[in-house]
C-alpha positions in Angstrom: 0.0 0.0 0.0 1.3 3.4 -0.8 -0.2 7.1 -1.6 -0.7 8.9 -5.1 -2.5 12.1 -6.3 -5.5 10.8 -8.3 -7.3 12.7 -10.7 -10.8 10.0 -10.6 -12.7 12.3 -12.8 -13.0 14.9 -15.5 -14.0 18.3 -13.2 -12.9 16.5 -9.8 -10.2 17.7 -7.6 -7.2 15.5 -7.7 -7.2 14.3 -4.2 -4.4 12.1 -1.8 -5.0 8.3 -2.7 -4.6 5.4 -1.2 -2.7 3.0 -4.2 -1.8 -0.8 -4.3 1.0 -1.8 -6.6 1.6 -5.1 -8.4 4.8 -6.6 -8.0 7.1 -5.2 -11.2 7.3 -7.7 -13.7 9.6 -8.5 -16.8 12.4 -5.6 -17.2 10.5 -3.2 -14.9 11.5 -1.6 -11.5 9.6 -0.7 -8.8 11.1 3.2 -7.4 10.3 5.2 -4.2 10.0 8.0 -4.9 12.2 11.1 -3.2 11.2 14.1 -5.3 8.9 15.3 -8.2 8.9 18.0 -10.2 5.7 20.1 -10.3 5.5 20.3 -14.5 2.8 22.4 -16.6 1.9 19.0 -18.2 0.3 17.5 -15.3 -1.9 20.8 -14.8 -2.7 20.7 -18.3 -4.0 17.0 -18.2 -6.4 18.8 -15.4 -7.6 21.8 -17.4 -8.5 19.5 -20.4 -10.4 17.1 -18.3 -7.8 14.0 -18.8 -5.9 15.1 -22.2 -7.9 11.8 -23.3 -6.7 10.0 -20.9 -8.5 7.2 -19.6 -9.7 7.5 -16.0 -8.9 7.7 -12.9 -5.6 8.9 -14.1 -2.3 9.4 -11.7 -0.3 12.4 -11.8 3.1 13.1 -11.8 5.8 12.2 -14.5 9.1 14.5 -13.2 10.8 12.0 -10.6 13.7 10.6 -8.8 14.0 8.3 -6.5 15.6 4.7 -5.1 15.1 1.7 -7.2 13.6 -1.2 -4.3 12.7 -3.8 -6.2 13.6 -5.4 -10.2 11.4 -7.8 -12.2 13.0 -10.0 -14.5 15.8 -9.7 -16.7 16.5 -6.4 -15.8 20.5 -6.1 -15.7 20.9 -1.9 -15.8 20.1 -1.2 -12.5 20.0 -2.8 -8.9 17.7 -2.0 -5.6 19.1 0.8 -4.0 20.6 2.9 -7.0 19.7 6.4 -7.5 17.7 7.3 -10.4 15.7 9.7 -12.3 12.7 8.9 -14.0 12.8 8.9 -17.8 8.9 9.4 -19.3 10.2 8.6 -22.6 12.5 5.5 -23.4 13.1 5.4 -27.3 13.6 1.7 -28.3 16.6 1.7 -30.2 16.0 -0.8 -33.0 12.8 -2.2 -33.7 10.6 1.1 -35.5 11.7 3.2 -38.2 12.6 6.3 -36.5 15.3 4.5 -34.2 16.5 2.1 -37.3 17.5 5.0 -39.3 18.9 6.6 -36.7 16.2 9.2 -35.1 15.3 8.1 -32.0 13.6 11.5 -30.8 10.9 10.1 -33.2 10.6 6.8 -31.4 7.0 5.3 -32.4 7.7 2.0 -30.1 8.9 3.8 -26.5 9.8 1.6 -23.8 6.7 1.2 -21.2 6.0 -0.7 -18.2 3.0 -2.3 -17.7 -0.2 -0.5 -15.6 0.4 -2.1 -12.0 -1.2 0.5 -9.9 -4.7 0.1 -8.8 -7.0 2.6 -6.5 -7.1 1.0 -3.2 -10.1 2.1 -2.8 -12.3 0.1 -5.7 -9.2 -2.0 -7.5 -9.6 0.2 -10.6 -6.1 0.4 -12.8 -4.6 4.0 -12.5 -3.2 5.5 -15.9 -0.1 7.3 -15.3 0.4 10.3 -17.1 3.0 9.3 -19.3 3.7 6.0 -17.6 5.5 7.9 -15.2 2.6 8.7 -11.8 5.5 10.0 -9.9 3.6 12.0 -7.5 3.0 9.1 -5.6 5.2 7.6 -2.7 6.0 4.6 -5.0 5.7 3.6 -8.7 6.8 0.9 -11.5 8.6 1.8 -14.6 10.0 0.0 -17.4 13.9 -0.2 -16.2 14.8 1.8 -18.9 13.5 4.9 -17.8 15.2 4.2 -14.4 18.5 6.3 -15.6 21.0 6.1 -12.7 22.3 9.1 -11.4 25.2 10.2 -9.0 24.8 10.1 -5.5 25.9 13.1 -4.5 23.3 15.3 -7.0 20.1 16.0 -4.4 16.7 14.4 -5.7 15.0 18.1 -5.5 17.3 18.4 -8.7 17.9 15.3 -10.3 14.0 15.2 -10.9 14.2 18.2 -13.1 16.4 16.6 -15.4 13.2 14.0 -16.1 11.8 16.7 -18.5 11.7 20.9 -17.8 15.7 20.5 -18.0 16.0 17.7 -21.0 13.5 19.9 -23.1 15.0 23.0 -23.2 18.9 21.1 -22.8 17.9 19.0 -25.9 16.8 21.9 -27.9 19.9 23.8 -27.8 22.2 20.1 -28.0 20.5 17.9 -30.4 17.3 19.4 -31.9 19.0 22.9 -33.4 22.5 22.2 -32.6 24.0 25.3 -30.9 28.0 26.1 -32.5 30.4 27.3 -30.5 30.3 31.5 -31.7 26.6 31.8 -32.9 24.5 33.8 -31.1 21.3 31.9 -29.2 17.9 34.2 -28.1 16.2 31.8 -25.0 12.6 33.9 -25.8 10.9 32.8 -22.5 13.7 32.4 -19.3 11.2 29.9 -17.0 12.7 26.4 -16.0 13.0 25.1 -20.0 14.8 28.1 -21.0 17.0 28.6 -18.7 18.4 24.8 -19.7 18.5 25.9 -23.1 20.6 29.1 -21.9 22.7 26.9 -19.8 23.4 24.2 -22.7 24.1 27.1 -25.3 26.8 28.4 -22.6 28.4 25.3 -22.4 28.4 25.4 -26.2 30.1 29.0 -26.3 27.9 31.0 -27.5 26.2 34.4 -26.7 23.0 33.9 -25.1 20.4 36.4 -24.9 17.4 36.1 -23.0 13.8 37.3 -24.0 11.0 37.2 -21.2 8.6 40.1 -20.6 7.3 38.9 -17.2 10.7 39.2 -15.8 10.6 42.8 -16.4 9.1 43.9 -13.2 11.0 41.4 -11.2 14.4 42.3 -12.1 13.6 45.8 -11.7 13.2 45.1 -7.9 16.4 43.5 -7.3 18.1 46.5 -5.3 21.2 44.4 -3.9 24.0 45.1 -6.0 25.9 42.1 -4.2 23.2 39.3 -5.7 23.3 41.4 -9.1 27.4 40.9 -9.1 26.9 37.4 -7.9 24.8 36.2 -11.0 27.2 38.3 -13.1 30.0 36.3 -12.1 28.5 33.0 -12.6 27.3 33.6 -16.0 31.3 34.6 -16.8 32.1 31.1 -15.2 30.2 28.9 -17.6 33.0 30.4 -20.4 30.6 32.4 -22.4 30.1 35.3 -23.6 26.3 36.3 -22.1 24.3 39.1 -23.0 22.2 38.1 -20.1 20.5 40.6 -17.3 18.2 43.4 -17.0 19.2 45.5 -19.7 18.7 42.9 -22.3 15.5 41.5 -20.7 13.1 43.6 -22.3 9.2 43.7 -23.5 8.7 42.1 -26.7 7.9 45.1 -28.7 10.9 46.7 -27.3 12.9 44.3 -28.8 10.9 43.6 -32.1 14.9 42.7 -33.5 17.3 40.5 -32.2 20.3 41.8 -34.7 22.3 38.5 -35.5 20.8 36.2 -33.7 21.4 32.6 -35.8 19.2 30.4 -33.8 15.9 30.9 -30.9 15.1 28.3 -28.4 11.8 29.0 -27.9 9.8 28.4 -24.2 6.5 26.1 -22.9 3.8 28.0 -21.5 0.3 29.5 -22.2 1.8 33.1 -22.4 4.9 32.0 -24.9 6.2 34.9 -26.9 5.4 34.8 -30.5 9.1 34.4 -32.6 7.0 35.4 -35.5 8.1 38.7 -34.0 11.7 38.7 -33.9 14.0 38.2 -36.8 15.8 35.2 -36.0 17.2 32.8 -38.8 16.4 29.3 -37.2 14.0 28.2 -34.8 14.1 25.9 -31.9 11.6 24.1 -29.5 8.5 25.1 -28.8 5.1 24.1 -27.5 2.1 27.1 -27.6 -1.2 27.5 -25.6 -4.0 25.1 -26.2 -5.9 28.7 -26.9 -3.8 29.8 -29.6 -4.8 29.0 -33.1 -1.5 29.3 -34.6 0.8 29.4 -31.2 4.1 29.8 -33.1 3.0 31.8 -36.1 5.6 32.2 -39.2 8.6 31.6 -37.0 11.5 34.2 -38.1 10.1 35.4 -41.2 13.9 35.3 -42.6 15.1 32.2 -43.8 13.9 30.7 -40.6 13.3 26.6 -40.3 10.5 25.5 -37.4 12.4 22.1 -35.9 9.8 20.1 -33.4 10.8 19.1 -30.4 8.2 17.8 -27.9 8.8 18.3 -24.0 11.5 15.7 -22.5 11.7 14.3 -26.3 15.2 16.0 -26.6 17.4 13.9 -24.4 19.3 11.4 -26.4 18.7 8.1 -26.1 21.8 6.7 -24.8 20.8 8.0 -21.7 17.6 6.8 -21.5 18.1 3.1 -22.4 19.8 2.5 -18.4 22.7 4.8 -19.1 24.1 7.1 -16.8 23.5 11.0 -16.3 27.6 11.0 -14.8 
């Protein structure tokens, strides 16, 4: 017996469950759970009354945890290593997509079977994503249990389980960033500041785009926490356009001069590239209200490459590699 947030029907309140589990069964794991991200995802499978899902449904898909028990076969990980959660788990050989070489566009993912069951009737739980990490326990196929090191806290391994792999990937493997091109993050929540991050690493200058921050920034009175963030930008060896004066309201900044590439945020509110003249686009998901979320990205030159949330992590790592 164990506890899960259970969304039992379209227009109910998720509500504190308790959940019976089924022992995990050929190359699956069973993982406590330490920590879960809070993602946009599971809030959208709410407003949209299941995201046609089947119910009751269980939420959560952003973990990390301690693997306590293997089914059969599985050889990658062992009860008590330390992993994050994986939602997606390309299969590496048997569709199209991973035979020629693409396995972002998986069409055969990895997936444990449903073992969880409301205590209270016996129903089977749907997991968004396979994942229902905001419960105490859960089962996964054991190639979404990626090991991780001990010493990296579960309140931030679990981000790596998709907000950090999305915007990450975009920058890494969806539109490559160089090192010397210049990267616009429009949108600085938790997926682009992993895109701004990864297109650090990648030496590049990184400008960042987000009108909501405008107001925010504009508080920060401490000059000691303003030098502070200065300072760590220089460490990550890049050269960053990145603060206050270059975070600005869209239609004060209707022209990103030389910008080669945009990595593009998740979120109801996302700011239209359509507006700034970038030459290639990056990831991005719109609002379920907008007709056309991402409009005609760039107008110059520009090339719209899809990249779904978590769906930008290569899958080396997911197939029971390691995040070391």
């Amino acid at each position: 017996m164990t506890r899960g947030v259970v969304y039992a029907e379209a227009g109910a309140r998720p509500a504190i469950e308790e959940i019976t589990l089924d022992a995990p069964g050929p190359n699956e794991v069973q993982v406590r759970v330490e920590a879960c991200g809070v993602c946009h995802t599971d809030l959208h499978v709410v407003e949209t009354g299941g995201w046609g899902m089947k119910f009751p449904i269980l939420l959560g898909h952003e973990g990390a945890g301690v693997v306590e028990e293997v089914g059969e076969g599985v050889t990658s990980v062992t009860p008590g290593d330390r992993v994050v959660i994986a939602w997606r788990a390309p299969c590496g050989d048997s569709c199209r997509a991973c035979k020629r070489g693409d396995p972002r566009r998986c069409s055969n993912n990895l997936r444990a079977k449903r073992r969880l069951h409301r205590a209270a009737d016996g129903a089977v739980l749907n997991a968004v994503l396979r994942c229902g990490s905001f419960a105490d326990r859960v089962i996964v196929h054991e190639a979404c249990a990626v090991k991780m090191p001990d010493e990296l806290p579960a309140e931030q391994a679990c981000l790596i389980a998709c907000g950090f792999s999305t915007g990450a990937g975009a920058a890494l493997w969806a539109t490559p960033v160089q090192e010397g091109s210049s990267v616009a993050v429009i949108g600085c929540g938790g997926v682009g500041l992993a895109a701004k991050h990864s297109g650090a690493n990648a030496h590049a200058t990184v400008i960042g785009i987000d009108s909501r921050q405008v107001a925010q920034l504009a508080q920060i009175d401490d000059d000691a926490r303003a030098d502070r963030a200065a300072r760590h930008a220089r460490s990550r060896a890049a050269r960053h356009e990145w603060g206050p004066r270059l975070v600005r309201p869209p239609d004060q900044y209707a022209r990103v001069s030389g910008v080669r590439r945009h990595c593009g945020r998740v979120g109801p509110d996302a700011l239209d590239p359509s507006r700034f003249r970038v030459h290639r686009a990056g990831v991005g998901v719109g609002s379920k209200d907008a007709a056309e979320p991402w409009g005609p990205v760039g107008r110059r030159r520009a090339r719209r490459h899809g990249c779904g949330p978590g769906q930008a992590v290569r899958s080396g790592v997911a197939r029971g590699g390691s995040t070391e």
